[in-house]
C-alpha positions as CSV (number, residue, x, y, z in Angstrom):
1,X,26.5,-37.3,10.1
2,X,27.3,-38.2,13.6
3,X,24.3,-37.0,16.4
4,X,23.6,-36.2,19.7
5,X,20.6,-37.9,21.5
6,X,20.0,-36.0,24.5
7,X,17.2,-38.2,25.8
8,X,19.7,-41.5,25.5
9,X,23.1,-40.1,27.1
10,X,23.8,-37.5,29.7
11,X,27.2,-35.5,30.1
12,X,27.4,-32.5,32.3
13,X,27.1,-29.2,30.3
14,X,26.4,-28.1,26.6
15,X,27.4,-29.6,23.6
16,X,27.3,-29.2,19.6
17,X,24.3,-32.1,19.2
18,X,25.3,-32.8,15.3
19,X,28.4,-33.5,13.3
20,X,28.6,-33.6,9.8
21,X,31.8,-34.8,7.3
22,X,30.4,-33.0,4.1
23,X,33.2,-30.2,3.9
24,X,36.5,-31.7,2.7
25,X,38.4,-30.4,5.2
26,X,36.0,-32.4,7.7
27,X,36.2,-35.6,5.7
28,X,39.8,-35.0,6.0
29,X,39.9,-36.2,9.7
30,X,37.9,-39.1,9.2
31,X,40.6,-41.4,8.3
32,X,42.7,-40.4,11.5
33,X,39.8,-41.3,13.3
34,X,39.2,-44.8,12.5
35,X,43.0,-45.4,12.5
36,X,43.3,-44.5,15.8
37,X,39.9,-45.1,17.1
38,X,40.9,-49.0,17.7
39,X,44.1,-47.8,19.9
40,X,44.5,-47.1,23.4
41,X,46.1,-44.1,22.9
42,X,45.0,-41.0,24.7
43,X,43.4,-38.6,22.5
44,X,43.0,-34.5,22.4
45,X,40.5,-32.8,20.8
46,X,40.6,-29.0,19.7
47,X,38.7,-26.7,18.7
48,X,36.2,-24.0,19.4
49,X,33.3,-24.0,21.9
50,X,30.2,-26.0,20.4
51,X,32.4,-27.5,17.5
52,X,31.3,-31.1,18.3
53,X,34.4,-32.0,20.6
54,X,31.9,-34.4,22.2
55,X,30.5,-35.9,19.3
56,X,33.5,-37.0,17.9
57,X,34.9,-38.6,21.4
58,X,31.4,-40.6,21.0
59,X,32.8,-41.7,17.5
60,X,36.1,-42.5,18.7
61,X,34.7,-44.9,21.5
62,X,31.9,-46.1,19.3
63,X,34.7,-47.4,17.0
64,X,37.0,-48.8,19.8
65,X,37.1,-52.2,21.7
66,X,35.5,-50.6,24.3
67,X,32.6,-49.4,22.5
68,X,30.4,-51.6,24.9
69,X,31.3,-50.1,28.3
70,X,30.8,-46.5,29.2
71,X,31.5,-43.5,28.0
72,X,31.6,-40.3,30.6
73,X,31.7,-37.1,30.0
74,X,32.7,-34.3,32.2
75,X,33.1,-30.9,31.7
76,X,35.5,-29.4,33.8
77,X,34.7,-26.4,33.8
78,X,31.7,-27.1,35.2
79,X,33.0,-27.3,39.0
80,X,34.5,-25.4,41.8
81,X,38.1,-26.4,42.3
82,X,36.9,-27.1,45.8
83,X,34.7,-30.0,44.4
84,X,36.1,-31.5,41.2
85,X,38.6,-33.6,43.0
86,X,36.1,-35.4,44.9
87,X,33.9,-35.5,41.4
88,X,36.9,-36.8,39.3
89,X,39.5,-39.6,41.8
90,X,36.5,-39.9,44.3
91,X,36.0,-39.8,48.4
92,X,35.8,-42.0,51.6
93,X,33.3,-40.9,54.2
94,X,34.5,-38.5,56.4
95,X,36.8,-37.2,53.4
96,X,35.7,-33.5,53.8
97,X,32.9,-31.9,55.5
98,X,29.5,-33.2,54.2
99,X,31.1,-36.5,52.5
100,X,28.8,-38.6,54.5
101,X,29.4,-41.7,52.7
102,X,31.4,-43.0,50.3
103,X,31.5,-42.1,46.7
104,X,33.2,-43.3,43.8
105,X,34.5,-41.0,41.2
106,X,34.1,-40.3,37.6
107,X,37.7,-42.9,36.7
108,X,36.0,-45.4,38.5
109,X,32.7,-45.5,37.2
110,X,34.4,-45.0,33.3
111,X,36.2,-48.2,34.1
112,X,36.3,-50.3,30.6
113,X,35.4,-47.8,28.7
114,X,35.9,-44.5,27.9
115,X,36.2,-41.0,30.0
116,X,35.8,-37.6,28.4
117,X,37.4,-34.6,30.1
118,X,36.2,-31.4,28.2
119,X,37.6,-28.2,28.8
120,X,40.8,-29.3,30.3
121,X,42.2,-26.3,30.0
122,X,40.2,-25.2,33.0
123,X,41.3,-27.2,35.5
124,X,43.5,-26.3,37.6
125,X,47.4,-26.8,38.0
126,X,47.1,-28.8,41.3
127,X,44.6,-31.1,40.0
128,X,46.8,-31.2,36.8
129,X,49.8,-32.7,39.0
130,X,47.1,-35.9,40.0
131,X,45.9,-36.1,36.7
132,X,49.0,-37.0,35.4
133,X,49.8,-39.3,38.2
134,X,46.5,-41.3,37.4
135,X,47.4,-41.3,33.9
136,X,50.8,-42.7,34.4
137,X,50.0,-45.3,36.9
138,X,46.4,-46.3,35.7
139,X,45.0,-46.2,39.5
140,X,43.8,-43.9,41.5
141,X,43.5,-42.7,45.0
142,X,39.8,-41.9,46.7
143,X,40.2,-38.5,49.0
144,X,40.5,-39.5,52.5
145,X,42.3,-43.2,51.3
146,X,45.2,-44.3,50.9
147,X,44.7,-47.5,49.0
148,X,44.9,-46.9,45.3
149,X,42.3,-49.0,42.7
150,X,43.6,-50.1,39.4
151,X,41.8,-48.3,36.4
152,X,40.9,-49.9,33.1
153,X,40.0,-46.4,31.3
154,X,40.6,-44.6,28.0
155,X,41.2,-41.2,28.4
156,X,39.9,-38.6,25.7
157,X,40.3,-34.8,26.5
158,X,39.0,-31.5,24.8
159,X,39.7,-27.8,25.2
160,X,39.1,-24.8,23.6
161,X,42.1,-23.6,24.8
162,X,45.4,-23.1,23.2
163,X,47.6,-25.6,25.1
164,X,50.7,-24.8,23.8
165,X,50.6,-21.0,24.7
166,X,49.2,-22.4,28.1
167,X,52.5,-24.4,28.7
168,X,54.5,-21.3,27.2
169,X,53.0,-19.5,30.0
170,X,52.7,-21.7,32.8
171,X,49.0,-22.0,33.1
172,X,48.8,-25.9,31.6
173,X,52.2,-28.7,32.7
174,X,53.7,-29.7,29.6
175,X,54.2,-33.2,31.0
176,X,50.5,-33.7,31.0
177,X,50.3,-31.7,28.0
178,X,52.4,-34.0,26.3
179,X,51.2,-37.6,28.0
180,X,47.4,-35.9,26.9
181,X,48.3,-35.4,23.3
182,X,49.3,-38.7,21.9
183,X,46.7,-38.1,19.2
184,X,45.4,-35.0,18.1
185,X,42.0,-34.2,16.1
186,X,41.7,-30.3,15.1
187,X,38.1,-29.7,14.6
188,X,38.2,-26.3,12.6
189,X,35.6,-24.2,13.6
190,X,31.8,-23.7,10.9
191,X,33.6,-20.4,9.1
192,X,36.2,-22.4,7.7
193,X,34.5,-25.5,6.3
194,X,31.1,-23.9,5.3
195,X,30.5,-26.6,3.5
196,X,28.9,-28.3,6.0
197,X,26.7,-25.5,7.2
198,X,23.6,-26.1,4.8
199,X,23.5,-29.6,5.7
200,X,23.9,-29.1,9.5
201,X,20.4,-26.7,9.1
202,X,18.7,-28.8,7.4
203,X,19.5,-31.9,8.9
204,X,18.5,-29.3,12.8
205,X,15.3,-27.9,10.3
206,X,14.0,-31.5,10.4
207,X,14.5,-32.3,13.8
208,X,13.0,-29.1,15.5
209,X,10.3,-28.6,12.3
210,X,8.9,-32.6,13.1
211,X,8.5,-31.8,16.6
212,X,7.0,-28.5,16.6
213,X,4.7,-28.6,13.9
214,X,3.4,-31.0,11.5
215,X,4.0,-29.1,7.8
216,X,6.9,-29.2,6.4
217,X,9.6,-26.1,6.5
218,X,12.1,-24.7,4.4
219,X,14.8,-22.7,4.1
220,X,14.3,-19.7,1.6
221,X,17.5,-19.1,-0.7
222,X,18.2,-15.7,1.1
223,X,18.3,-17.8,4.3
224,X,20.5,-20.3,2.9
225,X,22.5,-17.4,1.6
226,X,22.7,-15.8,5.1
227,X,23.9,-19.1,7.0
228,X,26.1,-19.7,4.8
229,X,27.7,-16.3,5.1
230,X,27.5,-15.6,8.8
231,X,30.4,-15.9,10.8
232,X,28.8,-18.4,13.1
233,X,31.2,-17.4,16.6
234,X,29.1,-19.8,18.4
235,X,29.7,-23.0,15.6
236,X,27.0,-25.7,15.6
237,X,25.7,-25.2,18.5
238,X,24.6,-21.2,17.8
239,X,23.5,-22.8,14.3
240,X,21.2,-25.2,16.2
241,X,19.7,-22.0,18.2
242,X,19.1,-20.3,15.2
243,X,17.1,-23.1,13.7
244,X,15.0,-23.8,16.4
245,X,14.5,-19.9,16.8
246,X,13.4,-20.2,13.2
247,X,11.2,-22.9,13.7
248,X,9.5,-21.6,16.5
249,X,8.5,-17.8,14.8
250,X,8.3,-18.7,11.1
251,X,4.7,-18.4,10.1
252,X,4.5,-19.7,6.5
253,X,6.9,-22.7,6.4
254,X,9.4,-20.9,4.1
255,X,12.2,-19.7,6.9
256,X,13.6,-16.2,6.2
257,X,16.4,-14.7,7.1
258,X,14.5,-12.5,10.2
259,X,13.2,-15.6,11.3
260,X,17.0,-16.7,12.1
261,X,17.6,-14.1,14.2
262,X,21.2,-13.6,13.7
263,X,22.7,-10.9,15.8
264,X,23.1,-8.2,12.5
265,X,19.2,-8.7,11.9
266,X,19.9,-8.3,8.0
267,X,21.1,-11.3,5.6
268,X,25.1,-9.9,5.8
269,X,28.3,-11.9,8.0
270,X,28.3,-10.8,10.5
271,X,32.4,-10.5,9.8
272,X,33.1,-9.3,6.7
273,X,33.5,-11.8,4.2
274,X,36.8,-10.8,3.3
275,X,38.1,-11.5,6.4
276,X,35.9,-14.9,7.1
277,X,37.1,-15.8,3.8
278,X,41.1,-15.8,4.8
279,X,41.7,-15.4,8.3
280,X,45.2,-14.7,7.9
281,X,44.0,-11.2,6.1
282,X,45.6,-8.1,7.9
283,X,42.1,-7.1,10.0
284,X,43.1,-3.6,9.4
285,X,42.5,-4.0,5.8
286,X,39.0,-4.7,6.8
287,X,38.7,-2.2,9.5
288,X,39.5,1.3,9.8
289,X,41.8,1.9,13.1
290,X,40.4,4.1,16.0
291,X,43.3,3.8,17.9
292,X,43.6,7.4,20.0
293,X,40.4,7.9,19.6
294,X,38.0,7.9,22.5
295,X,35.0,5.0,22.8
296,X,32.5,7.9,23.7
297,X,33.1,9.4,20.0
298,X,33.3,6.2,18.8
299,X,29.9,5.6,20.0
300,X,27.9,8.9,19.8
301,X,27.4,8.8,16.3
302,X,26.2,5.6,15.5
303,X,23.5,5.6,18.9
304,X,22.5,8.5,16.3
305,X,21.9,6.6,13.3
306,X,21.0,3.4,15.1
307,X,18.1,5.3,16.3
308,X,16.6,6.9,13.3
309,X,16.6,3.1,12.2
310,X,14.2,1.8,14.6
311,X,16.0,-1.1,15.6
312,X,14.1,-3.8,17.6
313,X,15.3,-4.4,21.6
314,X,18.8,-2.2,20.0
315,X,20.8,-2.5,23.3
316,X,20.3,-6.1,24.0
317,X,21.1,-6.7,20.4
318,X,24.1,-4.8,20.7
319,X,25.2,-6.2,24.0
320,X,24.8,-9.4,22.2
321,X,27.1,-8.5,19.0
322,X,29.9,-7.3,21.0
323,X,30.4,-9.8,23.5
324,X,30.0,-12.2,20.5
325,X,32.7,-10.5,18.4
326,X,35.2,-10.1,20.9
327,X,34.6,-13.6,22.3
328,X,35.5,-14.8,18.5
329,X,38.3,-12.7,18.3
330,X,39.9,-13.7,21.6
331,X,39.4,-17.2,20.6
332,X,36.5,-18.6,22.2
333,X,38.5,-17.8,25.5
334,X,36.5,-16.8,28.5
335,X,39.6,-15.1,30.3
336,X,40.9,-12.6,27.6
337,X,36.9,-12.1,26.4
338,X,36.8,-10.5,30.2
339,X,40.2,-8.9,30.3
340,X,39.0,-7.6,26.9
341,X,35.5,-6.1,28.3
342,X,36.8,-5.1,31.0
343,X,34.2,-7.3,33.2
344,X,34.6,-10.5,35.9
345,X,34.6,-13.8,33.8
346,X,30.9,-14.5,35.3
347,X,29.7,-12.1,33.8
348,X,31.0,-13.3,30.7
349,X,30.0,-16.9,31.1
350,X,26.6,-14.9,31.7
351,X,26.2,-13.8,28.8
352,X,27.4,-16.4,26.3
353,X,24.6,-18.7,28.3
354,X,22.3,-16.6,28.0
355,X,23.3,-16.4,24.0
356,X,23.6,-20.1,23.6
357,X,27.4,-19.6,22.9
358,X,28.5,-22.2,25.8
């Protein structure tokens, strides 16, 4: 079990806050871990949003030689292109407007130990260009200097992204790509290594149940049933919301499956277990095509039948279910999830905030 303390370390953004090696195929990686761990080698992590990209940097430095310096982690994503130059390589005073003094940047104050860039797929292609020079010459440049300082700094990256259609198409340099992806650890996302679902609850049931209340809770086995089955879009860290939902609202110590508040309300997937069972399944096996047929008589139906069934807060619900789905099915990515909805990607990041999906 690796874990996140949130009250020891600080990184900018979200994260899964819990890692477990019970599934095989997660005990799988462990080796290539600790044989690479001890390496300087740059390493890229993949995988969906709140898979634990963050968690197993932390293991990856806590193993290395420079497991008593720092470890740093950014999220890229997290800035405006206008500002996470200054926030990465530095600035002098005078720089820019407003750089009243002198700063140094996120390199710099990882030096001996260990940087994490997360969602490196976001940044963008000019800032990819100096990226790789700092990578290749270990020193880097402040904004508004031109005297470089030598850096002493592991580099570990994570993205959600797929890197190698982002090179196919332009959007990500394959030099980079390829300096970037010495190592590679694929963390597969909760649907395909359920085995460590029931463990991840418990272990999130005995941190939130200790601090909110005193008696002890447990899972009921039609909860453990639904968690196990739920297609979990969101990974560990919509499992973690769930608990603590749970623990919050349960009245009787025994958590049941309304108590989780999963987005289907009722102890089914939410995809089909056919399909979460083999994703390489033909979805149209699973799902009757509508193509040709209009959304509004899609729609008009089901508002019917949804209705008669007295569905608690039904449009926020359903809001919820299909930005969820269609952010799974474009692959945890923010750009087609928008294309796909036909909204701006802020209102996208909106939403999957708002349900604890980044």
């Amino acid at each position: 079990m690796l874990s996140f303390d949130s009250d020891k370390h600080h990184a900018v953004g979200a994260r899964a806050r819990a890692f477990i090696f019970s599934d095989p195929r997660s005990r799988a990686l462990v080796p290539l871990i600790e044989r690479t761990a001890p390496s300087e080698a740059n390493i890229l992590v993949i995988g969906e949003i709140g898979t634990g990209k963050e968690l197993v940097a932390r293991y990856v430095h806590s193993l290395s030689d420079r497991a008593q310096g720092p470890f740093l982690a950014v999220n890229c994503g997290a800035f405006s292109e206008t500002l996470i130059e200054g926030e990465l390589f530095g600035y002098e005073r005078g720089a820019y407007t407003g750089a009243h003094a002198a700063r140094a940047g996120w390199f710099e104050a990882a030096n001996g130990g260990t940087l994490f860039l997360d969602e490196l797929g976001d940044l963008p292609l000019s800032l990819q260009v100096k990226l790789l020079r700092v990578l290749q010459e270990r020193e880097v440049v402040r904004l508004g200097s031109r005297t470089p300082i030598p850096l002493d700094v592991r580099v570990i990256a994570a993205t959600n992204v797929d890197l190698h259609h982002a090179v196919a198409t332009g959007a990500f340099r394959p030099d980079l790509f390829y300096r970037l992806q010495v190592v590679t650890l694929p963390l597969l996302p909760l649907r395909e290594r359920r085995a460590d679902i029931l463990p991840l609850a418990r272990h999130f049931l005995q941190v939130y149940g200790d601090k909110i209340q005193p008696r002890r809770l447990d899972l009921s086995s039609a909860a453990e049933e639904a968690l196990y089955h739920y297609g979990w879009p969101g990974n560990i860290r919509e499992l973690e919301n769930a608990i603590y939902r749970a623990t919050l609202v349960n009245q009787d110590g025994l958590i049941q499956i309304e108590d989780l508040g999963l987005p289907t309300g009722q102890g089914i997937a939410f995809y089909p277990p056919a399909l979460a069972a083999d994703d390489n399944q033909d979805k149209a096996d699973v799902v009757p095509t509508l193509a040709g047929t209009a959304l509004e008589e899609i729609v008009r139906p089901l508002v019917a039948r949804l209705l008669d069934g007295d569905h608690h807060a039904m449009l926020d619900r359903l809001v919820s279910a299909v930005v969820t789905e269609t952010f799974h099915l474009c692959g945890s990515n923010q750009i087609k999830t928008a294309a796909a909805l036909g909204i701006t990607r802020n209102v996208v990041r909106t939403h999957l905030k708002n349900f604890g999906l980044i």
